[in-house]
N, C-alpha and C positions, 0 to 999 in steps of 0.2 A: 518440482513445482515452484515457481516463482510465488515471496511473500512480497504482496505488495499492501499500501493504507494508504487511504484517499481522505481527505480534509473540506472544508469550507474553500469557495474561492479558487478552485481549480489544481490546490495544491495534490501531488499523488510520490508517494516517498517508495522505493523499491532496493533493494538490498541487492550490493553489487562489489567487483574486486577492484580496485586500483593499485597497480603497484608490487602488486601482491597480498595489498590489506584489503580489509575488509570495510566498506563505505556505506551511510546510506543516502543516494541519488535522490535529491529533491529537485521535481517537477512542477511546473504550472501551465496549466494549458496547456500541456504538452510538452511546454520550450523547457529546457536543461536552466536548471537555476543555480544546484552546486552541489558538490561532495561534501557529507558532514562526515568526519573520522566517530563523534560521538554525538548521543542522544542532545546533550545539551546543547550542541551548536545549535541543531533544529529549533530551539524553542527561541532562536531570534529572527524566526520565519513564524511562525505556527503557535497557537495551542495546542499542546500534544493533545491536551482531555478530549479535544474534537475529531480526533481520527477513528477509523473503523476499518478494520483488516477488511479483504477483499478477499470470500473464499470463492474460486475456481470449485465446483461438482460438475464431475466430467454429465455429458446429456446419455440419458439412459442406465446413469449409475441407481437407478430411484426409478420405483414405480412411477407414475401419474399423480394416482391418490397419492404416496406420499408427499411427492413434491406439493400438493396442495395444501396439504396436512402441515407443510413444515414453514410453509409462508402467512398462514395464520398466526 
């Protein structure tokens, strides 16, 4: 499962390999903005504080009522 964080402003950061290292791919609007090797590159794009992980729950893993239950 891919971990992805999404931002204010169209930014969406996804964790990825270049090289053979390990990068995280910053995103806007879609368009490729740049490889950071570390967290702190990011923060001369972004407030990190503003991001929110993006979880994937496959459809049908969850009852109904829970899925209601859990968006409360």
């Amino acid at each position: 499962m891919e971990t992805r964080w999404v931002g204010p402003d169209g930014y969406e950061i996804t964790a990825a390999t270049r090289g053979g290292c390990q990068v995280l791919r910053l995103w806007r609007y879609g368009e490729f903005v740049t490889d950071c090797s570390a967290v702190d590159e990011l923060r001369r794009y972004l407030d990190l504080a503003d991001l929110c992980e993006v979880i994937t729950v496959p459809f049908g893993a969850r009852s109904p009522r829970a899925r209601t239950e859990a968006l409360r």
